[in-house]
Phi, psi and omega in degrees: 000132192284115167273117196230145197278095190242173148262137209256148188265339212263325198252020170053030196243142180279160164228181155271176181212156165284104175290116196280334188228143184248179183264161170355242175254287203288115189285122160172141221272337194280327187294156183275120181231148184276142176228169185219095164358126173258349175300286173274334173088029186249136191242119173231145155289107152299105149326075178359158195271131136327086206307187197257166199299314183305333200268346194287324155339000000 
């Protein structure tokens, strides 16, 4: 399961988080995918990371 550095709304904080769904076939960063906090364990719906300028090439 991929892990990513967000900010958790409950600890106020960046924590890492889980992404629990990731999306389908078609990749783009605007779609919502769920992570879930690995500190406090609060599973909120997200926006994907922007991806970095090398991979849009």
């Amino acid at each position: 399961m991929p892990v990513e550095k967000r900010f958790c709304d409950r600890c106020m904080a960046r924590t890492a988080h889980d992404v629990m769904e990731e999306p389908d076939a078609i990749y783009t960063y605007k779609r919502r995918r769920k992570y879930r906090c690995q500190e406090c364990g609060k599973t909120s719906f997200k926006r994907g990371l922007r991806p970095s300028a090398e991979s849009v090439y």
